[in-house]
PQR file of N, CA, C, O and H, with PARSE charges and radii, in Angstrom:
ATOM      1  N   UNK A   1     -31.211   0.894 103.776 -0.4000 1.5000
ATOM      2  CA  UNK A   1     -32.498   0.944 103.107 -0.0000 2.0000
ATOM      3  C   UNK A   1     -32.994   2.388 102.988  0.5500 1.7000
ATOM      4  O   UNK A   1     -33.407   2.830 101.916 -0.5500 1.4000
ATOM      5  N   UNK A   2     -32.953   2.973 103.895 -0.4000 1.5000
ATOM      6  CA  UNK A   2     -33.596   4.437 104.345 -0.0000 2.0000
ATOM      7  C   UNK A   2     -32.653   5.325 102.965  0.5500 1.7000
ATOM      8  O   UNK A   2     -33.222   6.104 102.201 -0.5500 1.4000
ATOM      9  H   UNK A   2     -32.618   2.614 104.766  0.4000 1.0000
ATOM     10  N   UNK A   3     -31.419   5.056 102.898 -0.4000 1.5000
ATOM     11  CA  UNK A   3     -30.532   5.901 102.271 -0.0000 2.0000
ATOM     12  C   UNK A   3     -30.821   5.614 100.343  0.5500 1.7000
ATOM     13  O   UNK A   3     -30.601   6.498  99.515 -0.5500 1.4000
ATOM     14  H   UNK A   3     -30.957   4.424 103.519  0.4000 1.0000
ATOM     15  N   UNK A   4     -31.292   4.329 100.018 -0.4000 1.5000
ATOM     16  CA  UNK A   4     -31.537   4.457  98.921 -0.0000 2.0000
ATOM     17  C   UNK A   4     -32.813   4.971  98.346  0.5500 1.7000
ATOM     18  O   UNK A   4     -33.070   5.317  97.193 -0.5500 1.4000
ATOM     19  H   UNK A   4     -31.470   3.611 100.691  0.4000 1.0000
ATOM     20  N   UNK A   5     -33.790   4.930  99.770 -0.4000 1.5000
ATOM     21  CA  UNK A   5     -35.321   5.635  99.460 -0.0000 2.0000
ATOM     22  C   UNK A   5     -34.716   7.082  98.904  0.5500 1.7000
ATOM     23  O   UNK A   5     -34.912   7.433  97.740 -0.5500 1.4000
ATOM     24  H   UNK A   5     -33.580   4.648 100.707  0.4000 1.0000
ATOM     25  N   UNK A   6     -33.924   7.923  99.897 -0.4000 1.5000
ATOM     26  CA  UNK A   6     -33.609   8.552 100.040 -0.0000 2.0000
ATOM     27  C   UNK A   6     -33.051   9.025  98.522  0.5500 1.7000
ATOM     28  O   UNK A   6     -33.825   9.747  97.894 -0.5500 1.4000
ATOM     29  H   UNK A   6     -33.765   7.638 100.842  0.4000 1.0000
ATOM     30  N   UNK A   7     -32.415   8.854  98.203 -0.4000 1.5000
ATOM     31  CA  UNK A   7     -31.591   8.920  96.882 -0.0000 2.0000
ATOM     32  C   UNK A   7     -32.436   8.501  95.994  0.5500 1.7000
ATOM     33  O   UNK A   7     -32.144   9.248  95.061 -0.5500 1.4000
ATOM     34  H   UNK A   7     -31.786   8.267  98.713  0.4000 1.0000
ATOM     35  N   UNK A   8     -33.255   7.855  95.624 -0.4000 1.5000
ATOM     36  CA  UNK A   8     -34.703   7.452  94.880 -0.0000 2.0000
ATOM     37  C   UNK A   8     -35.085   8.673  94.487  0.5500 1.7000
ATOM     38  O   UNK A   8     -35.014   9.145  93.353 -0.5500 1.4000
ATOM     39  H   UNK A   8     -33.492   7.247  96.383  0.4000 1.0000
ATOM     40  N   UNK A   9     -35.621   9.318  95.770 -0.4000 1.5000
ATOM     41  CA  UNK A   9     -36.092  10.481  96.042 -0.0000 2.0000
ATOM     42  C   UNK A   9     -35.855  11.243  95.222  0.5500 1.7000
ATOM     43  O   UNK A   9     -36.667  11.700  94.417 -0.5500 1.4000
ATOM     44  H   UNK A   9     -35.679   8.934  96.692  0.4000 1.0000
ATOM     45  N   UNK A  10     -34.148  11.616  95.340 -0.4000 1.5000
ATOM     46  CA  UNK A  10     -33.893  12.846  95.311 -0.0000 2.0000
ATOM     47  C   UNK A  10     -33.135  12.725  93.572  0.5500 1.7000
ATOM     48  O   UNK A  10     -32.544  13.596  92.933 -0.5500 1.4000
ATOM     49  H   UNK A  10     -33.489  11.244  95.994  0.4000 1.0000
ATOM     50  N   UNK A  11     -33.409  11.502  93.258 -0.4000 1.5000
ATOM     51  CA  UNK A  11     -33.081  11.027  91.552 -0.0000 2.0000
ATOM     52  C   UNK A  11     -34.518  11.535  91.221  0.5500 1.7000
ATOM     53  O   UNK A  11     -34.581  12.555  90.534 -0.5500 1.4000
ATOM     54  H   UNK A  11     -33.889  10.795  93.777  0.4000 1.0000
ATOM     55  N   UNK A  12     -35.667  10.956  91.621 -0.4000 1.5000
ATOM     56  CA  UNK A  12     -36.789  11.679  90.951 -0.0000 2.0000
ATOM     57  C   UNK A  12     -36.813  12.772  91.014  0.5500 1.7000
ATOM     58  O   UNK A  12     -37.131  13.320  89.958 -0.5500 1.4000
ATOM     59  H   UNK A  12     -35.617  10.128  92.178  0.4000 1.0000
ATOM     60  N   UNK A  13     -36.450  13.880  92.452 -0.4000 1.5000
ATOM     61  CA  UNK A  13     -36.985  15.137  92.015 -0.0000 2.0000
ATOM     62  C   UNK A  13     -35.647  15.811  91.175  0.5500 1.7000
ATOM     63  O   UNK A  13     -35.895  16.993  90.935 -0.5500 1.4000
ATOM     64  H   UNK A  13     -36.191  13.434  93.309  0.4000 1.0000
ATOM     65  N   UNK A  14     -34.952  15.597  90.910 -0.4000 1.5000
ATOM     66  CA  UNK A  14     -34.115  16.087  89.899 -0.0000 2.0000
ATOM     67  C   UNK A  14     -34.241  16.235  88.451  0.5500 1.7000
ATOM     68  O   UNK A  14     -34.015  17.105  87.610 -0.5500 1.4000
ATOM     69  H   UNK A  14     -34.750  14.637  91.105  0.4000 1.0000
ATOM     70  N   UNK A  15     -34.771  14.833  88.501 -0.4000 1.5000
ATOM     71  CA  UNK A  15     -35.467  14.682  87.037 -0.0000 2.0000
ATOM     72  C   UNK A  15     -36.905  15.519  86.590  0.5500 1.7000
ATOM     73  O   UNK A  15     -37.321  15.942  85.512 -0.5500 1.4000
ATOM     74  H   UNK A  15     -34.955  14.126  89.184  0.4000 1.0000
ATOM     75  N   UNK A  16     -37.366  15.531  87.801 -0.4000 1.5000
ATOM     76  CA  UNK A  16     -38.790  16.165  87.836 -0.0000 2.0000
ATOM     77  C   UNK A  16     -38.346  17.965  87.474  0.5500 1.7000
ATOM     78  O   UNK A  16     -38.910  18.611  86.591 -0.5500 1.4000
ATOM     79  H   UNK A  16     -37.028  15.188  88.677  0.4000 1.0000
ATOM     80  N   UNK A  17     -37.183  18.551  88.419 -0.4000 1.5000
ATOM     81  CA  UNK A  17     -36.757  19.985  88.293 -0.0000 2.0000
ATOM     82  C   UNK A  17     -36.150  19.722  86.558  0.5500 1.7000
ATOM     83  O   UNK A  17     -36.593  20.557  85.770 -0.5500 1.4000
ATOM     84  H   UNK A  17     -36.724  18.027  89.137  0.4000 1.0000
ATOM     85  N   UNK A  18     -35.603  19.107  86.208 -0.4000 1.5000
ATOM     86  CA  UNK A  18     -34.944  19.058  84.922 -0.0000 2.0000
ATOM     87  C   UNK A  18     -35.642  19.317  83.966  0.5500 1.7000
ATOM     88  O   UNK A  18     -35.175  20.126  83.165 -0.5500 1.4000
ATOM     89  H   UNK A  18     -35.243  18.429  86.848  0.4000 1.0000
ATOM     90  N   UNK A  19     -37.485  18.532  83.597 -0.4000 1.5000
ATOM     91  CA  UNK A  19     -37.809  18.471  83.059 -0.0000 2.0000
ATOM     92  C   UNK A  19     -39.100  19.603  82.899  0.5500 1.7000
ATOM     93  O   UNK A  19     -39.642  20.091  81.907 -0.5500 1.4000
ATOM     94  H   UNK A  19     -37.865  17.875  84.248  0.4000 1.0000
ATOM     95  N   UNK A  20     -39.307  19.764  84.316 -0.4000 1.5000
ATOM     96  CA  UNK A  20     -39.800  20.899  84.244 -0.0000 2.0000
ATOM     97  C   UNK A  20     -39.153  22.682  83.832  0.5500 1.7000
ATOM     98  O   UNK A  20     -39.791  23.637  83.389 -0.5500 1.4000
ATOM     99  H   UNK A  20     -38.867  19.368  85.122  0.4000 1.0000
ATOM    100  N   UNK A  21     -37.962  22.599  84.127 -0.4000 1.5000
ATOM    101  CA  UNK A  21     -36.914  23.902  83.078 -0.0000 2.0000
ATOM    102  C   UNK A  21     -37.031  23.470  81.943  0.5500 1.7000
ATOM    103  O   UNK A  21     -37.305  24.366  81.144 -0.5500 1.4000
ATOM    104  H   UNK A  21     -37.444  21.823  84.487  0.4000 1.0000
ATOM    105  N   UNK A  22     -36.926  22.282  81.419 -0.4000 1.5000
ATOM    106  CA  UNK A  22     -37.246  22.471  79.798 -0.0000 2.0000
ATOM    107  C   UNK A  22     -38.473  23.104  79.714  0.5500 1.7000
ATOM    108  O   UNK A  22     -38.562  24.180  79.121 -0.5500 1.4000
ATOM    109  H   UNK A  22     -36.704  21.554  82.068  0.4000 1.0000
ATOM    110  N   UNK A  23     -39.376  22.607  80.203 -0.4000 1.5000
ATOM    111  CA  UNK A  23     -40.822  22.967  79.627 -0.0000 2.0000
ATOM    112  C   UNK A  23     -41.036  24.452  79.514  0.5500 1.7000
ATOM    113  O   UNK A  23     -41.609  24.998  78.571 -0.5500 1.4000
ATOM    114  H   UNK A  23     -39.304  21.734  80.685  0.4000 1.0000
ATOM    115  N   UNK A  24     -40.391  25.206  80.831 -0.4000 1.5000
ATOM    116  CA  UNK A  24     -40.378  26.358  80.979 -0.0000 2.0000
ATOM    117  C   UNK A  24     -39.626  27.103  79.879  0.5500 1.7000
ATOM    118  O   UNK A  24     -40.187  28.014  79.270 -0.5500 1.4000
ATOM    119  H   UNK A  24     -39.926  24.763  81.598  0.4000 1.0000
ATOM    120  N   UNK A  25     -38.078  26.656  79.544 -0.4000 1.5000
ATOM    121  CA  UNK A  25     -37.943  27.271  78.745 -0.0000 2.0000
ATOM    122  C   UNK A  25     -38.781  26.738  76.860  0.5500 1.7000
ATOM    123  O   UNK A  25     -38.502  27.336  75.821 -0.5500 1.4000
ATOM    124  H   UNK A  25     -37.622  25.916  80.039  0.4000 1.0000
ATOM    125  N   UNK A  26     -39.403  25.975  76.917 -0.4000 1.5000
ATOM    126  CA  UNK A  26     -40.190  25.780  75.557 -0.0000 2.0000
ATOM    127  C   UNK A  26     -40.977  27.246  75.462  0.5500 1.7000
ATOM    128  O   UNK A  26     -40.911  28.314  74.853 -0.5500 1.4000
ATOM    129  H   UNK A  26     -39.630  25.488  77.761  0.4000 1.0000
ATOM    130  N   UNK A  27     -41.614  26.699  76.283 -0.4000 1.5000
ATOM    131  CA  UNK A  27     -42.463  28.204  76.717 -0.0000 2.0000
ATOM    132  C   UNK A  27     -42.674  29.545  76.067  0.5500 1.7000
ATOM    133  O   UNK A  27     -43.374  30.102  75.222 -0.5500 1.4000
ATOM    134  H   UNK A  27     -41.668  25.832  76.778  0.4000 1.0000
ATOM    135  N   UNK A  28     -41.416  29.825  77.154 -0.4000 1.5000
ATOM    136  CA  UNK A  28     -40.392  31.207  76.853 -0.0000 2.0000
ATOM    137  C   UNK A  28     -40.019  31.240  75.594  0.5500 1.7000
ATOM    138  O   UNK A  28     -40.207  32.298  74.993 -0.5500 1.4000
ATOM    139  H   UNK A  28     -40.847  29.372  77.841  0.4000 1.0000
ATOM    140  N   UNK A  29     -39.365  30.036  74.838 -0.4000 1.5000
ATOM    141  CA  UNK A  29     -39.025  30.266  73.711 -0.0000 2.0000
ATOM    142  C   UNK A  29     -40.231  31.010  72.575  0.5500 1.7000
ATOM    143  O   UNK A  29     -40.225  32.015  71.865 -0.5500 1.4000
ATOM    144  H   UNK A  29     -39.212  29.176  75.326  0.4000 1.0000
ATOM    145  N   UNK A  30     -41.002  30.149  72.799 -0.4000 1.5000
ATOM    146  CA  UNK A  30     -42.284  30.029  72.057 -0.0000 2.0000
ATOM    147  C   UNK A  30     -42.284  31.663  71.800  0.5500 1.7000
ATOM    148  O   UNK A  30     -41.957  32.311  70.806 -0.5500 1.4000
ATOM    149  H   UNK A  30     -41.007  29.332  73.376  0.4000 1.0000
ATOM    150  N   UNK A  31     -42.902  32.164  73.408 -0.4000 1.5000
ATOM    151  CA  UNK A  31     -43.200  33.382  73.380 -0.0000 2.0000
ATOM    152  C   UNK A  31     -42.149  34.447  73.095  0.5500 1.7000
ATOM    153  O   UNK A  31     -42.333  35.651  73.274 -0.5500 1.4000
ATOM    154  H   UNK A  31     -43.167  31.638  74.215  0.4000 1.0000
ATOM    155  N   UNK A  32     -41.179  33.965  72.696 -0.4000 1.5000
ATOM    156  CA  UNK A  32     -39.888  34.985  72.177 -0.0000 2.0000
ATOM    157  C   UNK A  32     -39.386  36.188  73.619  0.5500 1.7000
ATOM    158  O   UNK A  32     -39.166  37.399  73.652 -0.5500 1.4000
ATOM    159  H   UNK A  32     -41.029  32.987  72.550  0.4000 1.0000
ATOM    160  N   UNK A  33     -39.371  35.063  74.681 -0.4000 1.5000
ATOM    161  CA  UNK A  33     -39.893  36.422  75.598 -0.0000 2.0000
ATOM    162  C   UNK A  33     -37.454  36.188  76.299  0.5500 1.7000
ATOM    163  O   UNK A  33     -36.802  36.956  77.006 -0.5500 1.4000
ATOM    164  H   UNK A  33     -39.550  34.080  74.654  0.4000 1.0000
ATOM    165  N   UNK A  34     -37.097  35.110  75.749 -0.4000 1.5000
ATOM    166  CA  UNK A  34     -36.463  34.403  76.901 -0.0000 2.0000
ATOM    167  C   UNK A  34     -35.343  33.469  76.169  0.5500 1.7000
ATOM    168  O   UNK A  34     -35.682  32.286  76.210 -0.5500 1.4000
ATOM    169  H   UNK A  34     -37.627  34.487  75.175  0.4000 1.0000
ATOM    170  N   UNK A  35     -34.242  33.662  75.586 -0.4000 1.5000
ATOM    171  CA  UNK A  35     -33.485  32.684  74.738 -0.0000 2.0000
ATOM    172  C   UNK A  35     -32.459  31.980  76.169  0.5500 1.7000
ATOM    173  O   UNK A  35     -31.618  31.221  75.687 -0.5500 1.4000
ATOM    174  H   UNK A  35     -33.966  34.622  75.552  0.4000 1.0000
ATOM    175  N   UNK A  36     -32.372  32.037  77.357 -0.4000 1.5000
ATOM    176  CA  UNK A  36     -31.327  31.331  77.720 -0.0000 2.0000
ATOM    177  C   UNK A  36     -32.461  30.934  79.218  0.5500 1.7000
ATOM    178  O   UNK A  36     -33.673  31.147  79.199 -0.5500 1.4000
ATOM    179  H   UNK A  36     -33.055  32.654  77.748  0.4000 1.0000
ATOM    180  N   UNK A  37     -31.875  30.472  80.141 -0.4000 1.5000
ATOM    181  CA  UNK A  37     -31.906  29.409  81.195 -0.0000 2.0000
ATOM    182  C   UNK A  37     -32.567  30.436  82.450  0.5500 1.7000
ATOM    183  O   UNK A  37     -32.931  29.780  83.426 -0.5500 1.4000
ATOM    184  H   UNK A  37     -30.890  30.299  80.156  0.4000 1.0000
ATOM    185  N   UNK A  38     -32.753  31.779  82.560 -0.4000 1.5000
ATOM    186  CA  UNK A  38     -32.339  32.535  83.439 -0.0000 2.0000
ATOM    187  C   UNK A  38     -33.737  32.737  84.178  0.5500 1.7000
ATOM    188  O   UNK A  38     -33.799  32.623  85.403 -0.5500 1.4000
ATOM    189  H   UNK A  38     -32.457  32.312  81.767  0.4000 1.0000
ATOM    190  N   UNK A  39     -34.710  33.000  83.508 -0.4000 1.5000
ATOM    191  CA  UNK A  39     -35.783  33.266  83.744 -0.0000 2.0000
ATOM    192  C   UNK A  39     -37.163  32.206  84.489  0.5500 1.7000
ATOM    193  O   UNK A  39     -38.153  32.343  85.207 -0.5500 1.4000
ATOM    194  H   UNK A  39     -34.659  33.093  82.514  0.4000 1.0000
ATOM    195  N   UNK A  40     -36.186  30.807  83.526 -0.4000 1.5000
ATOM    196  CA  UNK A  40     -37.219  29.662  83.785 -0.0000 2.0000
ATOM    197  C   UNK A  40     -36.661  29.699  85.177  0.5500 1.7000
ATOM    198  O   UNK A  40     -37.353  30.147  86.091 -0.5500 1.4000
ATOM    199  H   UNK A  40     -35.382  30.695  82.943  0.4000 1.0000
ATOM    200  N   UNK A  41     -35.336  29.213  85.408 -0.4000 1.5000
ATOM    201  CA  UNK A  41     -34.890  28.911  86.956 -0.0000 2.0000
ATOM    202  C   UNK A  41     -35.590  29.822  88.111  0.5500 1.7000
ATOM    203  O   UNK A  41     -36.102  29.287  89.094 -0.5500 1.4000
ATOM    204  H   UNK A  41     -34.773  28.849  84.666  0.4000 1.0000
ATOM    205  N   UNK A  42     -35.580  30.951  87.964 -0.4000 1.5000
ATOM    206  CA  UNK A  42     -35.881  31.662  88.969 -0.0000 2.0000
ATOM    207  C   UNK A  42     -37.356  31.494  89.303  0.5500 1.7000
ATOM    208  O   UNK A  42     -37.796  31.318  90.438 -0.5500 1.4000
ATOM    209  H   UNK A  42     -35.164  31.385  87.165  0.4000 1.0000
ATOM    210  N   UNK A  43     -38.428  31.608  87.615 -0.4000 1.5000
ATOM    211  CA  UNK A  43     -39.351  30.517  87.972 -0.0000 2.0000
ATOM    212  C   UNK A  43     -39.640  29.834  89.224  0.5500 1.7000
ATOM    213  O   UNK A  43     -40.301  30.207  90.193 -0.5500 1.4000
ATOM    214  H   UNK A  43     -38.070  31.751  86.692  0.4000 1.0000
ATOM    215  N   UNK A  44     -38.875  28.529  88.954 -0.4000 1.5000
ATOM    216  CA  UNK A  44     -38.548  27.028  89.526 -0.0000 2.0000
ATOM    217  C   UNK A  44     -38.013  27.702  90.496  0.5500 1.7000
ATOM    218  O   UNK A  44     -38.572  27.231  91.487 -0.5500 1.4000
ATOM    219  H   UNK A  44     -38.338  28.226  88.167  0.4000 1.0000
ATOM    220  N   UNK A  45     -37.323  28.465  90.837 -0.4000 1.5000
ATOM    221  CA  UNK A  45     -36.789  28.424  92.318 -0.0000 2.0000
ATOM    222  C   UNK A  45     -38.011  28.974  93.628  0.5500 1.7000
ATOM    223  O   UNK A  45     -38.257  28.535  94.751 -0.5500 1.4000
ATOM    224  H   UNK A  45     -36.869  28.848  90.032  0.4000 1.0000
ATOM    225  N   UNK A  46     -38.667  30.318  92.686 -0.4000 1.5000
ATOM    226  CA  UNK A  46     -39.938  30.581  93.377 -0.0000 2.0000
ATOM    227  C   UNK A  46     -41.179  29.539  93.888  0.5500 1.7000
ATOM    228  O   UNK A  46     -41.734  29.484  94.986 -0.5500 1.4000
ATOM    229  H   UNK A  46     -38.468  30.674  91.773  0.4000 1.0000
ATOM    230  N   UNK A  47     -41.437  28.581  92.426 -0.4000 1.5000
ATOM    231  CA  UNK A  47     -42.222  27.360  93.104 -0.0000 2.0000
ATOM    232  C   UNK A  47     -41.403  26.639  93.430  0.5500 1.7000
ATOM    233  O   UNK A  47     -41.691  25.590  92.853 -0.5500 1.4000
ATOM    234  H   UNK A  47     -40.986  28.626  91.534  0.4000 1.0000
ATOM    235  N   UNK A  48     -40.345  26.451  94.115 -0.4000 1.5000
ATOM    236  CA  UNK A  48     -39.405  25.606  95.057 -0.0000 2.0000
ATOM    237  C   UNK A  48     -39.838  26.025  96.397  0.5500 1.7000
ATOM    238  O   UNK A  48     -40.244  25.206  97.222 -0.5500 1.4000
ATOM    239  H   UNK A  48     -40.111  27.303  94.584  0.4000 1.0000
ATOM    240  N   UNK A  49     -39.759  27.265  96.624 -0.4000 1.5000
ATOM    241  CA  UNK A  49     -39.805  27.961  97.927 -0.0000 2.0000
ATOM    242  C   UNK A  49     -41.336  27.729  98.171  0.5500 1.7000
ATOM    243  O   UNK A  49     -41.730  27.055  99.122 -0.5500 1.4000
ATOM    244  H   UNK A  49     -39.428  27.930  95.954  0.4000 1.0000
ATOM    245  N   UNK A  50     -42.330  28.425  97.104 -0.4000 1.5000
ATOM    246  CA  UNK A  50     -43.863  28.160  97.796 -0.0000 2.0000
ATOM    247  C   UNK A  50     -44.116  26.418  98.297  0.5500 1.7000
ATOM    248  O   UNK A  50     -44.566  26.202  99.422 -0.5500 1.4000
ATOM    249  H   UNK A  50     -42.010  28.972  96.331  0.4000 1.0000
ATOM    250  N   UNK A  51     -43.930  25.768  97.771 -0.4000 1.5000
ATOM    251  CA  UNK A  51     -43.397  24.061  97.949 -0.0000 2.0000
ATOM    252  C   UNK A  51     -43.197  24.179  99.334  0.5500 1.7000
ATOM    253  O   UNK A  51     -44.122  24.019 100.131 -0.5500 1.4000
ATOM    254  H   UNK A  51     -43.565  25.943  96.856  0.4000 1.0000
ATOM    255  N   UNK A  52     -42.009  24.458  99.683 -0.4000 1.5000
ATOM    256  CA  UNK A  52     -40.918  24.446 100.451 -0.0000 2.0000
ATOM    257  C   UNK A  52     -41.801  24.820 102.313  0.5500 1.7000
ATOM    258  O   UNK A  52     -41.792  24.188 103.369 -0.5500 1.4000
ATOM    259  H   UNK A  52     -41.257  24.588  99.036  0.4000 1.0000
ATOM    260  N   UNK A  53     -42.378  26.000 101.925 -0.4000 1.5000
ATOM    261  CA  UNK A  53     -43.482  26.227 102.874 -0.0000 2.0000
ATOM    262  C   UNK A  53     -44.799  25.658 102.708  0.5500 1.7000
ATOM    263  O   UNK A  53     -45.379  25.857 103.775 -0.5500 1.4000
ATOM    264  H   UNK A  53     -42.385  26.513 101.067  0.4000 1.0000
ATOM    265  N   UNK A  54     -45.362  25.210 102.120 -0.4000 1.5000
ATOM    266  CA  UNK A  54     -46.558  24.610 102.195 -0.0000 2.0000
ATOM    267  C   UNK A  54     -45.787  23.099 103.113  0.5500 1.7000
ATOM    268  O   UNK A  54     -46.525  22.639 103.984 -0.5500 1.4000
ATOM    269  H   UNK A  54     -44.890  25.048 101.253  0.4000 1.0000
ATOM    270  N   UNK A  55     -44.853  22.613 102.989 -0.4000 1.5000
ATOM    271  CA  UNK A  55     -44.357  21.094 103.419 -0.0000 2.0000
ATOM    272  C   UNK A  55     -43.911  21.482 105.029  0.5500 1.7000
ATOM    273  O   UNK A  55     -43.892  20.702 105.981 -0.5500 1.4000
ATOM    274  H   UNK A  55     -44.253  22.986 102.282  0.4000 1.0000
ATOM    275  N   UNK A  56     -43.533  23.045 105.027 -0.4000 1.5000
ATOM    276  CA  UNK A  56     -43.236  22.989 106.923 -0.0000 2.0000
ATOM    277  C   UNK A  56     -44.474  23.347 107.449  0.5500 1.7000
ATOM    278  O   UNK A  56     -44.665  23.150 108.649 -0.5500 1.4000
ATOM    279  H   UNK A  56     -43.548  23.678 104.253  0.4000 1.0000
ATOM    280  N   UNK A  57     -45.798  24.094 106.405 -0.4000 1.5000
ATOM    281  CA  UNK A  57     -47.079  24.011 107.487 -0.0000 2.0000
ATOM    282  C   UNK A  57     -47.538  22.573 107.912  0.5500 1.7000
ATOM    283  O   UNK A  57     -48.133  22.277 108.948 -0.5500 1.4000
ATOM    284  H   UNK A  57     -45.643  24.254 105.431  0.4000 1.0000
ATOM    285  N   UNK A  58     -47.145  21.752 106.912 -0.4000 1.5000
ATOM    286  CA  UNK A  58     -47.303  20.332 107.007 -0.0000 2.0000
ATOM    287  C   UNK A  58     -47.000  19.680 108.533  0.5500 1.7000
ATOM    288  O   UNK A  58     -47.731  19.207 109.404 -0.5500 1.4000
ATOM    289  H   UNK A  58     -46.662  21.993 106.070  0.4000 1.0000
ATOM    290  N   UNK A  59     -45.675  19.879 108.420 -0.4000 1.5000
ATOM    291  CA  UNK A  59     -44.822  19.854 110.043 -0.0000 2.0000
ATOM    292  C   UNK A  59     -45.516  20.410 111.254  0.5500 1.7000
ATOM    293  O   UNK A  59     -44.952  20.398 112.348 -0.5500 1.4000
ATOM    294  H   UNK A  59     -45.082  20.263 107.712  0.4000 1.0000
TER
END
């Protein structure tokens, strides 16, 4: 049971990171600032990490 929450989980936040790099790169596009993948990710990886610590002050 625990293992399909689990995987639930981690199907939503995938989809959630997926869809949020599109948006990012719409964005970018828009603003002519950004034609490939490079910029949004690092983005997303930065609010991964602020995330990432706000959830161990949690702890």
């Amino acid at each position: 049971m625990t293992n399909s929450i689990q995987n639930n989980d981690f199907r939503r936040r995938t989809i959630r990171i997926h869809k949020t790099l599109d948006k990012k790169i719409d964005e970018y596009k828009k603003e002519e600032l950004l034609s490939n993948w490079t910029q949004a990710t690092i983005d997303l990886i930065k609010k991964g990490f602020e995330k990432v610590k706000e959830e161990q002050k949690k702890w």
